[in-house]
C-alpha positions as a Markdown table, in Angstrom:
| # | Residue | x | y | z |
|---|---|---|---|---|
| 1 | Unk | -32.7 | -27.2 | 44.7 |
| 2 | Unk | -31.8 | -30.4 | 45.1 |
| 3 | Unk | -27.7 | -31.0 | 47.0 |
| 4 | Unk | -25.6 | -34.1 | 46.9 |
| 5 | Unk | -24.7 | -35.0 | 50.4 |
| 6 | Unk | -21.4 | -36.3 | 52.0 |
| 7 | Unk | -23.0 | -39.7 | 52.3 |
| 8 | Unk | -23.6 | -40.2 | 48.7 |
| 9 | Unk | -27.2 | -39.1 | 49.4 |
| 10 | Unk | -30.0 | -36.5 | 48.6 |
| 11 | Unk | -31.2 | -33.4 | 50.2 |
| 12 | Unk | -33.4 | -30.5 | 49.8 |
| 13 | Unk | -31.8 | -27.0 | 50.1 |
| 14 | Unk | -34.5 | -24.6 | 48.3 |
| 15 | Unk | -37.6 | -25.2 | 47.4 |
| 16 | Unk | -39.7 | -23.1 | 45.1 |
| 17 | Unk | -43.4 | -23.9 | 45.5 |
| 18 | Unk | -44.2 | -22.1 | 42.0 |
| 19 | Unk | -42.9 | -22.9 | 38.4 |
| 20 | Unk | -42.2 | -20.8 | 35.6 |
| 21 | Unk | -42.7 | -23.7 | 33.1 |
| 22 | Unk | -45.3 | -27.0 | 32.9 |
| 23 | Unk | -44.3 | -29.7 | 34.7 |
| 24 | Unk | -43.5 | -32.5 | 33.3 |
| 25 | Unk | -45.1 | -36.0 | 31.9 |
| 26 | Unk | -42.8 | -38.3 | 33.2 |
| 27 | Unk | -39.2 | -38.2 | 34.1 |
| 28 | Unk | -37.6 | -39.3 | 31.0 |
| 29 | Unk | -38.8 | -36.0 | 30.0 |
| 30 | Unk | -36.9 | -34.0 | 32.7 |
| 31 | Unk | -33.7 | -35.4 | 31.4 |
| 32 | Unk | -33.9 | -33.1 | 28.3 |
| 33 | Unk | -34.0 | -29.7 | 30.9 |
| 34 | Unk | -30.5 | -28.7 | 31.4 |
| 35 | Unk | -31.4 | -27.8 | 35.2 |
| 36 | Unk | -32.2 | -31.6 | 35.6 |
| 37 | Unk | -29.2 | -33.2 | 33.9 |
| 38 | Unk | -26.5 | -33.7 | 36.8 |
| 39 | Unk | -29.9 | -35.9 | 38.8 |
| 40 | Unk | -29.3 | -39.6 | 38.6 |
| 41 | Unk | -32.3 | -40.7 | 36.7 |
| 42 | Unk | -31.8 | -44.2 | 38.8 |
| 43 | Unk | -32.7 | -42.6 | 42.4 |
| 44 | Unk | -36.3 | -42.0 | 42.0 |
């Protein structure tokens, strides 16, 4: 899980080493997931 921080930046605050899906191609393809929408697609 991925947490906005108070400085307008990104942090780790769970991480799950297994998945219950494939992963994806590319990220283009993350923005259809719902869990992935609120991630700004710019801060790769």
């Amino acid at each position: 899980r991925i947490l906005k921080s108070d400085d307008k930046g990104w942090y780790i605050c769970e991480h799950k080493a297994e998945h219950n899906h494939a992963l994806s191609v590319n990220c283009t393809e993350k923005l259809h997931w719902k869990s992935h929408w609120h991630i700004d697609r710019w801060s790769n």
